[in-house]
PyMOL Python script that loads the backbone (N, CA, C, O; Angstrom):
from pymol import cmd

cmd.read_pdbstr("""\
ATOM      1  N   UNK A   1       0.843  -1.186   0.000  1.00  0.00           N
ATOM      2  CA  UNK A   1       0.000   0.000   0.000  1.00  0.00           C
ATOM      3  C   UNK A   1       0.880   1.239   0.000  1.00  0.00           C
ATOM      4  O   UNK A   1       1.818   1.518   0.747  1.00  0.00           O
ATOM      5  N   UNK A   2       0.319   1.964  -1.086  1.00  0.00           N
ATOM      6  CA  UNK A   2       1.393   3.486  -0.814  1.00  0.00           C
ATOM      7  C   UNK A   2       0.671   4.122   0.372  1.00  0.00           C
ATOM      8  O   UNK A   2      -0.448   3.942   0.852  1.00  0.00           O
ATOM      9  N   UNK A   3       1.964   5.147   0.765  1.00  0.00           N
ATOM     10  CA  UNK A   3       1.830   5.697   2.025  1.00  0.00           C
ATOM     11  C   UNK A   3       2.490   7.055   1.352  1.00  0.00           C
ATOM     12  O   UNK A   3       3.382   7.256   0.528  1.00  0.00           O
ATOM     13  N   UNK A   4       1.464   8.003   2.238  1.00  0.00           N
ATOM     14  CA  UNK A   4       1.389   9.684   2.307  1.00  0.00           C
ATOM     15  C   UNK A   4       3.083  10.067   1.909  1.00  0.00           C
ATOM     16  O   UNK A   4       3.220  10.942   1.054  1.00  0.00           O
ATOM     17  N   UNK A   5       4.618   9.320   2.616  1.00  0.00           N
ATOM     18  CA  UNK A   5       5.623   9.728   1.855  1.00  0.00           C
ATOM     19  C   UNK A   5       5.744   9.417   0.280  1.00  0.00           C
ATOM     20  O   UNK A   5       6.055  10.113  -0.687  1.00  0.00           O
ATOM     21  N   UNK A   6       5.447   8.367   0.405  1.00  0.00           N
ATOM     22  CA  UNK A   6       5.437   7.377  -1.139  1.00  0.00           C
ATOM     23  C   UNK A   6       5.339   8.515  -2.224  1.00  0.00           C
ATOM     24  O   UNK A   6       6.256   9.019  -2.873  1.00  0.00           O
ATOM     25  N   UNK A   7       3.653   8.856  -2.260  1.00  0.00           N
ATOM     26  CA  UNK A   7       3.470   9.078  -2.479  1.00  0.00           C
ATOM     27  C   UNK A   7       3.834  10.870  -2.951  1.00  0.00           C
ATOM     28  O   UNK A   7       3.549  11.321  -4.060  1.00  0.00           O
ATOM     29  N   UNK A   8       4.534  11.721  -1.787  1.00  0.00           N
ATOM     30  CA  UNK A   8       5.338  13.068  -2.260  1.00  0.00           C
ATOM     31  C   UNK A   8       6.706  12.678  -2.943  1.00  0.00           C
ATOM     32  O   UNK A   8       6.999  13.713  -3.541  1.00  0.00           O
ATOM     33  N   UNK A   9       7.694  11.772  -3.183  1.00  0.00           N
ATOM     34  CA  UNK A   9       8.279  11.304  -3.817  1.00  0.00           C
ATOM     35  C   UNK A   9       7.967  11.051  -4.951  1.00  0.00           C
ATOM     36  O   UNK A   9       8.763  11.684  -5.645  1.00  0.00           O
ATOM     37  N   UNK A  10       7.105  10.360  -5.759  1.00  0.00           N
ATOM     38  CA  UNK A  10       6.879  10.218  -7.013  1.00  0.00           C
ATOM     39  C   UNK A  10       5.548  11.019  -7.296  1.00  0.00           C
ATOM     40  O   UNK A  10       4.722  10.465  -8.023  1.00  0.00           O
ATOM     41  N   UNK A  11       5.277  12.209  -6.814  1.00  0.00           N
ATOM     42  CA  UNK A  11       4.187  13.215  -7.273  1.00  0.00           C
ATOM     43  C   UNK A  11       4.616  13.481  -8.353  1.00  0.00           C
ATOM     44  O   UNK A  11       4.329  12.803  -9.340  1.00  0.00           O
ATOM     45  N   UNK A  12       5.612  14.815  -8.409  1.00  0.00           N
ATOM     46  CA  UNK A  12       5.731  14.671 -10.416  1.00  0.00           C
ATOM     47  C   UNK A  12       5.890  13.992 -11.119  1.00  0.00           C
ATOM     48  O   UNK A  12       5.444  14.241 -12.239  1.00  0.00           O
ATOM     49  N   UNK A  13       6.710  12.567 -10.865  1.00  0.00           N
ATOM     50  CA  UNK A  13       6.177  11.760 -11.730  1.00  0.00           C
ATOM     51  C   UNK A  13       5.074  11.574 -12.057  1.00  0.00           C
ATOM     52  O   UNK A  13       5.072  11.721 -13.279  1.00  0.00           O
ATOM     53  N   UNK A  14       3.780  11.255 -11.617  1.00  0.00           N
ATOM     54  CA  UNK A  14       2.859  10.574 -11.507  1.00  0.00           C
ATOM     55  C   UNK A  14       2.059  12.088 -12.634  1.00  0.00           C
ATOM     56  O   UNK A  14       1.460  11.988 -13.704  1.00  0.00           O
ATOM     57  N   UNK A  15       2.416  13.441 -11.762  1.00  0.00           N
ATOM     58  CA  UNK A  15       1.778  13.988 -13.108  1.00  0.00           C
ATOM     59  C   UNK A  15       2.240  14.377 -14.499  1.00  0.00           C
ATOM     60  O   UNK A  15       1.612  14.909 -15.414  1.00  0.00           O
ATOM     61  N   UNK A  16       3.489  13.977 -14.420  1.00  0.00           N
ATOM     62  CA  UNK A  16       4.012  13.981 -16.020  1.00  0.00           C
ATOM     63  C   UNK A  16       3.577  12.975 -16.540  1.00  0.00           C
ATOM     64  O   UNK A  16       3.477  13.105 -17.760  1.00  0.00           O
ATOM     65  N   UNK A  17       3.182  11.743 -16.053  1.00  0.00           N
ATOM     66  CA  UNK A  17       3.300  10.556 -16.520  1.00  0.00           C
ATOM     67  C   UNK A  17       3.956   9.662 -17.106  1.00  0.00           C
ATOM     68  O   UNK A  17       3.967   9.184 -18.241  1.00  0.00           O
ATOM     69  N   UNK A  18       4.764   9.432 -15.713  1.00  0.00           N
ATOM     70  CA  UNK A  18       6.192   8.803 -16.177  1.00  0.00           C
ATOM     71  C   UNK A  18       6.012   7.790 -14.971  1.00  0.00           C
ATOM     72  O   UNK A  18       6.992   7.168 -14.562  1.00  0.00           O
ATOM     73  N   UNK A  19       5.001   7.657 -14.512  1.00  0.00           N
ATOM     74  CA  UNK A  19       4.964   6.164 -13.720  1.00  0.00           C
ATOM     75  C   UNK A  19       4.688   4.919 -14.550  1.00  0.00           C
ATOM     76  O   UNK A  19       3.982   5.093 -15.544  1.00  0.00           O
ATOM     77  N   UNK A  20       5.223   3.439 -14.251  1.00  0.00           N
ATOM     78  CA  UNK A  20       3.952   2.177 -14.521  1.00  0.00           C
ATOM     79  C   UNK A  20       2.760   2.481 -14.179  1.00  0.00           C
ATOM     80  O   UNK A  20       2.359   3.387 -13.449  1.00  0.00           O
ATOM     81  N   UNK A  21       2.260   1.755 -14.688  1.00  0.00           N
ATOM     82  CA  UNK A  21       0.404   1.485 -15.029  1.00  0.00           C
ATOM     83  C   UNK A  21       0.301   0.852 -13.305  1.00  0.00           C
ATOM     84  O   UNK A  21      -0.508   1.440 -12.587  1.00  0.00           O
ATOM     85  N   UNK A  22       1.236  -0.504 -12.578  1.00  0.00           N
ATOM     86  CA  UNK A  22       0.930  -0.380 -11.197  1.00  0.00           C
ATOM     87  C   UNK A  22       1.402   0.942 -10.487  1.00  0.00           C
ATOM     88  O   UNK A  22       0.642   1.283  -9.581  1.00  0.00           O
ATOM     89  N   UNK A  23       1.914   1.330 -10.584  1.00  0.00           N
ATOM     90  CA  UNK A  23       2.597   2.772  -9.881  1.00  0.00           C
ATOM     91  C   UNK A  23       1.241   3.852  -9.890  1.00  0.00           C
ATOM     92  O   UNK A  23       0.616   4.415  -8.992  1.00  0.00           O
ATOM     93  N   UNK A  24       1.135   3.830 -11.344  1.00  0.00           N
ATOM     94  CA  UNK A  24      -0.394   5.152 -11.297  1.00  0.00           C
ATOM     95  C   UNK A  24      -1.070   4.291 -10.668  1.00  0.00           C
ATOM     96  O   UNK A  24      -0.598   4.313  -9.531  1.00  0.00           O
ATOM     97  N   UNK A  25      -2.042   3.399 -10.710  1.00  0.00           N
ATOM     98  CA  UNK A  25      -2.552   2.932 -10.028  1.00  0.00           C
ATOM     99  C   UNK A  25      -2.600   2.833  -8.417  1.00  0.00           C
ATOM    100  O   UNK A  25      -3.598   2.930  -7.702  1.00  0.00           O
ATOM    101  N   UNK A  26      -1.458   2.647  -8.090  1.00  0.00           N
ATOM    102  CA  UNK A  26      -1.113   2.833  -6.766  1.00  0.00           C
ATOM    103  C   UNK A  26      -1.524   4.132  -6.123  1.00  0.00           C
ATOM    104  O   UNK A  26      -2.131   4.369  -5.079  1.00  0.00           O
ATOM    105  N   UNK A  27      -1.040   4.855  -7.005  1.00  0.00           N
ATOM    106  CA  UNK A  27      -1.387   6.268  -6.888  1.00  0.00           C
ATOM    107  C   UNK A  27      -2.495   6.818  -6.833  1.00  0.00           C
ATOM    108  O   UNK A  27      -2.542   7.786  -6.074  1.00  0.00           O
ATOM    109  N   UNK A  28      -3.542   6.516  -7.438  1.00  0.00           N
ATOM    110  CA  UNK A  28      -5.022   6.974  -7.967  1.00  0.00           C
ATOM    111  C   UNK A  28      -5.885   6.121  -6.616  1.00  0.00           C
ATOM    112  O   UNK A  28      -6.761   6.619  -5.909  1.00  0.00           O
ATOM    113  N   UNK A  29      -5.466   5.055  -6.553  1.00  0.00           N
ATOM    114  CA  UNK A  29      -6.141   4.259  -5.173  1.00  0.00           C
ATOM    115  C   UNK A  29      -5.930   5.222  -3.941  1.00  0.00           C
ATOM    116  O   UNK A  29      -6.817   5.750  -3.271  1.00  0.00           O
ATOM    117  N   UNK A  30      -4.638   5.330  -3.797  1.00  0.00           N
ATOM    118  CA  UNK A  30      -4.385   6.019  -2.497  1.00  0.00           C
ATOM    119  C   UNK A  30      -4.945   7.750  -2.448  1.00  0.00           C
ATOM    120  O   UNK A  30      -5.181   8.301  -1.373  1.00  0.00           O
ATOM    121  N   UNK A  31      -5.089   8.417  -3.715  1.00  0.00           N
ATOM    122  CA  UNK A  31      -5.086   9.498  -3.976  1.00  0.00           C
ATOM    123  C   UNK A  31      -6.831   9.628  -3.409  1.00  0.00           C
ATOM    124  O   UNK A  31      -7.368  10.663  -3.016  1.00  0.00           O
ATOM    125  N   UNK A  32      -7.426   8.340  -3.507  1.00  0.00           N
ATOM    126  CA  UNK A  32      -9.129   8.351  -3.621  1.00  0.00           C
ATOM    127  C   UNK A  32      -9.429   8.018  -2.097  1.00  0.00           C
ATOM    128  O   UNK A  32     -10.578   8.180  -1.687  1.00  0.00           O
ATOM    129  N   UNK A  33      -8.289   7.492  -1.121  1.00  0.00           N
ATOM    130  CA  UNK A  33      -8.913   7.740   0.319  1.00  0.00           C
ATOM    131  C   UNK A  33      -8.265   8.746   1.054  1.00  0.00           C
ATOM    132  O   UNK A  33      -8.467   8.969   2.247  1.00  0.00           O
ATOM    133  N   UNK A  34      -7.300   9.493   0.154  1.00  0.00           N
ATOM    134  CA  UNK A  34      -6.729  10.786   1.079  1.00  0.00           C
ATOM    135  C   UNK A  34      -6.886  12.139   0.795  1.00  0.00           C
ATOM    136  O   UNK A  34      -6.512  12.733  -0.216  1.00  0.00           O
ATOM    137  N   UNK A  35      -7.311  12.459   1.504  1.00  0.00           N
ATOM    138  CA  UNK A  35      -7.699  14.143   0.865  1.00  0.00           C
ATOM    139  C   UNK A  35      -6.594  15.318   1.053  1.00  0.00           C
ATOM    140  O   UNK A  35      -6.619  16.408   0.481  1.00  0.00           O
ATOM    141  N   UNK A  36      -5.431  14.772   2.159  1.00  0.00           N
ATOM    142  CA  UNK A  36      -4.392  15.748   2.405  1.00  0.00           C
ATOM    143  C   UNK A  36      -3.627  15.517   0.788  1.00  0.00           C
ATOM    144  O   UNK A  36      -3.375  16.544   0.158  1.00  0.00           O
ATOM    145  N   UNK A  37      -3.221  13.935   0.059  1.00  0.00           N
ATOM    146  CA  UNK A  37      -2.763  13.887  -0.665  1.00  0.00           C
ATOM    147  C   UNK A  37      -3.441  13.995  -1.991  1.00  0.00           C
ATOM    148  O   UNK A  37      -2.920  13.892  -3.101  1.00  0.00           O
ATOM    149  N   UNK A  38      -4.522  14.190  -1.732  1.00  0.00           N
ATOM    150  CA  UNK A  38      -5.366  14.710  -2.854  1.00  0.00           C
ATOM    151  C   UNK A  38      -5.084  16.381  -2.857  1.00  0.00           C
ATOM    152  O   UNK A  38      -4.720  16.822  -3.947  1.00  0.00           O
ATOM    153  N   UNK A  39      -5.181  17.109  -2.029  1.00  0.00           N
ATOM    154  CA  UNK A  39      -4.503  18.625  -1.713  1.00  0.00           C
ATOM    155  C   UNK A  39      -3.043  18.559  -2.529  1.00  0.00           C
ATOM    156  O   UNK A  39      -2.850  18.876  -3.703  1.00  0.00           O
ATOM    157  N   UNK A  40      -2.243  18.141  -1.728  1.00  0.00           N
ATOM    158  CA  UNK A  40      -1.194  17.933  -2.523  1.00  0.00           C
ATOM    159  C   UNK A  40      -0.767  18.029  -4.236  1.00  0.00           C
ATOM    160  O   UNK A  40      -0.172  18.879  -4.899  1.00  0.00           O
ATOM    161  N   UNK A  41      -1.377  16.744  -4.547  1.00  0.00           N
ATOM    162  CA  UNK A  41      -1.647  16.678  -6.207  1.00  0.00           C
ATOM    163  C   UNK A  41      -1.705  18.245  -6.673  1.00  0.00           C
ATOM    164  O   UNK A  41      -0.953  18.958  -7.338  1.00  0.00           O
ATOM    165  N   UNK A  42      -2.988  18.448  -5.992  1.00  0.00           N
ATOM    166  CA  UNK A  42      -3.794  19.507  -6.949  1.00  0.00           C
ATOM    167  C   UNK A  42      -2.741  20.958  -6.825  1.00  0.00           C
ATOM    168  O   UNK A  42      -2.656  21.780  -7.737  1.00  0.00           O
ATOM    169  N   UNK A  43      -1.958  21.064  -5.459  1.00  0.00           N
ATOM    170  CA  UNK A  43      -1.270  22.088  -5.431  1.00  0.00           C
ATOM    171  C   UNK A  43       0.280  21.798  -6.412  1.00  0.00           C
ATOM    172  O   UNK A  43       0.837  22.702  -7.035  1.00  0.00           O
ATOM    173  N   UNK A  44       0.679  20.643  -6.374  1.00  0.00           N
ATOM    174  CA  UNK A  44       1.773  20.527  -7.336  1.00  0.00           C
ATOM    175  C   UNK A  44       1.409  20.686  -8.641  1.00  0.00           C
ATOM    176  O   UNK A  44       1.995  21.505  -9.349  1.00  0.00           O
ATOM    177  N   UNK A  45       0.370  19.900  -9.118  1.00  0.00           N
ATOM    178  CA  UNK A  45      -0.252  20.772 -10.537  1.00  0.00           C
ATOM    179  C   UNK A  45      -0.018  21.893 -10.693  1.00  0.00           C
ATOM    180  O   UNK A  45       0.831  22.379 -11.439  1.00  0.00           O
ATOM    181  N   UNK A  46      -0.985  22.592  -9.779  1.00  0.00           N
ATOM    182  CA  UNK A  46      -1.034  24.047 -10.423  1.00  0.00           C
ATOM    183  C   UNK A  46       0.218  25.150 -10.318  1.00  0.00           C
ATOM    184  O   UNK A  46       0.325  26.165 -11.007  1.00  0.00           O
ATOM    185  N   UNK A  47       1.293  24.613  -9.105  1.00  0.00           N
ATOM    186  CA  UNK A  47       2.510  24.662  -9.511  1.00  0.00           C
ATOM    187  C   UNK A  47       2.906  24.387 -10.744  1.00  0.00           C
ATOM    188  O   UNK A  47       3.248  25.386 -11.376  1.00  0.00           O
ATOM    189  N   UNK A  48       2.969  23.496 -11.238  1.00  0.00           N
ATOM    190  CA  UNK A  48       3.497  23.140 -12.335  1.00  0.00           C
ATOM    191  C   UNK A  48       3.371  23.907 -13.406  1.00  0.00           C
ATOM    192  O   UNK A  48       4.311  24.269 -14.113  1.00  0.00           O
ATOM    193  N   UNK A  49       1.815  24.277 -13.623  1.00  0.00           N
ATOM    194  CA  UNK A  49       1.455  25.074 -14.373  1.00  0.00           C
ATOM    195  C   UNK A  49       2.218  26.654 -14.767  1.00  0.00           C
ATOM    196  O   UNK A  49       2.615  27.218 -15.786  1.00  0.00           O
ATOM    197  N   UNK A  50       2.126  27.000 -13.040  1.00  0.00           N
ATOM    198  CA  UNK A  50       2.700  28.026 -13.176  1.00  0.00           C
ATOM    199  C   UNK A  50       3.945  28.315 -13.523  1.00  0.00           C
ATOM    200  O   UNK A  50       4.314  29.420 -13.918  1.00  0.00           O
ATOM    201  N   UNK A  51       4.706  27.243 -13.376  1.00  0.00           N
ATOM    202  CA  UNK A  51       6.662  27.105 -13.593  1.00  0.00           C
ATOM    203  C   UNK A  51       6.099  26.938 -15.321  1.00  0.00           C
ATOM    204  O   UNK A  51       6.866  27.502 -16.100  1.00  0.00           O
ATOM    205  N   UNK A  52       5.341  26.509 -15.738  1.00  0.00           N
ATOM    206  CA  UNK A  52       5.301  26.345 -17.567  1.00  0.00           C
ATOM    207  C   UNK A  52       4.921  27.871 -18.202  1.00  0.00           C
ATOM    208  O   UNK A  52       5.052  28.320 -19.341  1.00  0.00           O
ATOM    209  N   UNK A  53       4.482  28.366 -17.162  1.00  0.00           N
ATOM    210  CA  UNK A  53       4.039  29.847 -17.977  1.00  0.00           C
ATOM    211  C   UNK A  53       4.758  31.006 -17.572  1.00  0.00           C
ATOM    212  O   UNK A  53       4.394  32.175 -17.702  1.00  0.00           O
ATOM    213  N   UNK A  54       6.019  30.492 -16.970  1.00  0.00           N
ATOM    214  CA  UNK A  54       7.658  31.343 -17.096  1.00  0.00           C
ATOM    215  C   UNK A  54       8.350  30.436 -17.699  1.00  0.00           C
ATOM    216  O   UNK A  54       9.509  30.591 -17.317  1.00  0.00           O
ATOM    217  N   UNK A  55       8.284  29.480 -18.509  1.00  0.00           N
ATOM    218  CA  UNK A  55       9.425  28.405 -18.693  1.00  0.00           C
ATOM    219  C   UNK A  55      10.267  29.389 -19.713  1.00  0.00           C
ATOM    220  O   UNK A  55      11.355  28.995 -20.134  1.00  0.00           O
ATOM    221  N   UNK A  56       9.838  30.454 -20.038  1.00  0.00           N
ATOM    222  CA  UNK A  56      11.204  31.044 -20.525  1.00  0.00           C
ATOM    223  C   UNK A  56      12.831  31.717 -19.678  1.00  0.00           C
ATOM    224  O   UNK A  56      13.861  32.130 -20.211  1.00  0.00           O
ATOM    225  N   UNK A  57      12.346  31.543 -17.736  1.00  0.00           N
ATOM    226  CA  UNK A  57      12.774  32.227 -16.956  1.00  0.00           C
ATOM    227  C   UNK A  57      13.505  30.580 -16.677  1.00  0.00           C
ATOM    228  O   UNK A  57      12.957  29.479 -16.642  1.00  0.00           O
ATOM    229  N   UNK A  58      14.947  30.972 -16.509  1.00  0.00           N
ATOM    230  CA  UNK A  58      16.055  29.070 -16.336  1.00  0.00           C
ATOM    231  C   UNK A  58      16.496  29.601 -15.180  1.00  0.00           C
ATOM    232  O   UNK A  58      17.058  30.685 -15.031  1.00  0.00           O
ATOM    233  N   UNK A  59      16.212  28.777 -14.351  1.00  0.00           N
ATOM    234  CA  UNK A  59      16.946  28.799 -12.778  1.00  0.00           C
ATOM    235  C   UNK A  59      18.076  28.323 -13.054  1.00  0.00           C
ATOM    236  O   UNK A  59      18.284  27.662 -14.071  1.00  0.00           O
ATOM    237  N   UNK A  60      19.055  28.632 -12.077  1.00  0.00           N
ATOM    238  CA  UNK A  60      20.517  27.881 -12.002  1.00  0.00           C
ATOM    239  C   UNK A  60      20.631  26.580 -11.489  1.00  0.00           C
ATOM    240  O   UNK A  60      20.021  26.413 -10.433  1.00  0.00           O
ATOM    241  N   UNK A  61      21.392  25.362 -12.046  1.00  0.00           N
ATOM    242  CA  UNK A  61      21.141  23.951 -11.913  1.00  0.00           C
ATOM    243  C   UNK A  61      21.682  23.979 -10.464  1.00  0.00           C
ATOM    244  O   UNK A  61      21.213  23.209  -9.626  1.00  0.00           O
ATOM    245  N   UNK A  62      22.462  24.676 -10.222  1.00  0.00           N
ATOM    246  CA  UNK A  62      22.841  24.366  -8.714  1.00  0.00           C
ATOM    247  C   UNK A  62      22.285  24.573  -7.792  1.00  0.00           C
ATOM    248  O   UNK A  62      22.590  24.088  -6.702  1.00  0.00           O
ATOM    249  N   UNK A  63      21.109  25.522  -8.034  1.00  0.00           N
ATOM    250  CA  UNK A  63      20.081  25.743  -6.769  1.00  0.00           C
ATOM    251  C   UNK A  63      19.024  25.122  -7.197  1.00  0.00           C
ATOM    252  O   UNK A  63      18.002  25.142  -6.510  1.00  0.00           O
ATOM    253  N   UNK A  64      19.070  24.388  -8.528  1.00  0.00           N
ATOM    254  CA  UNK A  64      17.686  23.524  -8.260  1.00  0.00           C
ATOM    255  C   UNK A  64      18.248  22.315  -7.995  1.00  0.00           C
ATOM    256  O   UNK A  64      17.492  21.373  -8.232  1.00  0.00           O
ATOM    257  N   UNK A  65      19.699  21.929  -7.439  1.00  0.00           N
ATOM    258  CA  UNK A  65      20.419  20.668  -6.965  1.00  0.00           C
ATOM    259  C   UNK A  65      20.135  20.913  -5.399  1.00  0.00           C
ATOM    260  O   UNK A  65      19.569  20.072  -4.701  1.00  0.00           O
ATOM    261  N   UNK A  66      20.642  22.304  -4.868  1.00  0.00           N
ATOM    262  CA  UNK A  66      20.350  22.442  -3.471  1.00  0.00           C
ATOM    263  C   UNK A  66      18.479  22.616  -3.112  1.00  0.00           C
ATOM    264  O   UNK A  66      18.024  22.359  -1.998  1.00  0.00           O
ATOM    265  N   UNK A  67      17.908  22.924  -3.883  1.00  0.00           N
ATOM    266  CA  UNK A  67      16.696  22.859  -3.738  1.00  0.00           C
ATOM    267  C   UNK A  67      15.866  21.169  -3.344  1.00  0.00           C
ATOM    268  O   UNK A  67      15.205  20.718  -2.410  1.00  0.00           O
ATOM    269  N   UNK A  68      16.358  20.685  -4.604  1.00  0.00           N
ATOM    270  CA  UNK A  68      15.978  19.313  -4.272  1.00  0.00           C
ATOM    271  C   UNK A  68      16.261  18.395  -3.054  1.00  0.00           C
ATOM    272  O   UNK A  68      15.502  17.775  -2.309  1.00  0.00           O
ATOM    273  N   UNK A  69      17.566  18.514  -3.101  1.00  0.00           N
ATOM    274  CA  UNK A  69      18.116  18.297  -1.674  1.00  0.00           C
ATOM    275  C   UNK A  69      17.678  18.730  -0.103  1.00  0.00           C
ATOM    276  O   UNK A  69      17.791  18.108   0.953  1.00  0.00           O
ATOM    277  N   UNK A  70      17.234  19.806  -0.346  1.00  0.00           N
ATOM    278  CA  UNK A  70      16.100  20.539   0.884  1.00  0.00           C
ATOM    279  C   UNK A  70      15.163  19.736   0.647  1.00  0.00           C
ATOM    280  O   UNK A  70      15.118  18.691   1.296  1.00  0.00           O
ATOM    281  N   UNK A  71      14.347  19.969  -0.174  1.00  0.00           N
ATOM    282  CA  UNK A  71      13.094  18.794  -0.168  1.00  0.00           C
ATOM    283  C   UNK A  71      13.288  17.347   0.315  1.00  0.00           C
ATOM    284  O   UNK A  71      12.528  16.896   1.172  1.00  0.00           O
ATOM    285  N   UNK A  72      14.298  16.591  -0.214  1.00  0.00           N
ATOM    286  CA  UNK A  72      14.635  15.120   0.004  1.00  0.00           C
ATOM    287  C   UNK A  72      14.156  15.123   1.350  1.00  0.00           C
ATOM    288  O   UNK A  72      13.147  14.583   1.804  1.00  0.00           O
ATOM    289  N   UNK A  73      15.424  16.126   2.180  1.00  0.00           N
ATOM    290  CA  UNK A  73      15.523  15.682   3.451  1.00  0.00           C
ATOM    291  C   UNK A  73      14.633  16.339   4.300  1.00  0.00           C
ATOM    292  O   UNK A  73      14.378  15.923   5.431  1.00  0.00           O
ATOM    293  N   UNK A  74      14.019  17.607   3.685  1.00  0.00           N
ATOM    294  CA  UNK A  74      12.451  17.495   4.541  1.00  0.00           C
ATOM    295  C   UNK A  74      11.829  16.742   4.672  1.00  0.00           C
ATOM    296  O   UNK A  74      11.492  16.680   5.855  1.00  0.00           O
ATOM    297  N   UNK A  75      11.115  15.527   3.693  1.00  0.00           N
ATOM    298  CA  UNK A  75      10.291  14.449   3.914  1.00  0.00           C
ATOM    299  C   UNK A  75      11.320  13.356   4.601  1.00  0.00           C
ATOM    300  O   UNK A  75      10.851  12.574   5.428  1.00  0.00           O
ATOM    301  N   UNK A  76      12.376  13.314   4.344  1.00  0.00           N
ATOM    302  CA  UNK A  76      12.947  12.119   5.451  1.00  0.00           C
ATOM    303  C   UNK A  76      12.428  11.896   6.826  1.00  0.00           C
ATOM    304  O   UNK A  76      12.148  10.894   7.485  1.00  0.00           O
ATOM    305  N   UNK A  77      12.391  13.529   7.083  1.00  0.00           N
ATOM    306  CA  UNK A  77      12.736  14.329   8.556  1.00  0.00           C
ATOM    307  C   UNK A  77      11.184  13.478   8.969  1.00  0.00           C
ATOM    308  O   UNK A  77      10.694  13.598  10.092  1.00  0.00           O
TER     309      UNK A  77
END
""", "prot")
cmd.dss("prot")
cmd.show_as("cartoon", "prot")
cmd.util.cbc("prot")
cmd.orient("prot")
């Protein structure tokens, strides 16, 4: 069963669609009894959205290396 981390780990995947067919699945099950991770989804979407409608604006790879890295180890925590 995915679980609430699982699941913030492979969020953009899941909306680019770059998971397996069990993976989305996994995803869409768990997504349908949780509403925090249903929040989630919907706020990384529309993130997403919004990073596509500057995609002419390029962050520097090294702060989206230290960025990621903040994230990792926030959900570890």
């Amino acid at each position: 069963m995915l679980m609430c981390r699982d699941l913030a780990r492979i969020g953009s995947d899941y909306i680019d669609g770059q998971l397996s067919t069990a993976d989305n699945f996994s995803v869409k099950r768990h997504l349908l009894m949780c509403r925090h991770c249903r929040s989630f989804i919907g706020n990384l979407r529309e993130s997403a959205q919004l990073m596509k409608g500057h995609s002419d604006y390029h962050l520097d790879e090294e702060y989206l290396r230290r960025l990621e890295s903040s994230i990792d180890e926030a959900l570890k925590g």
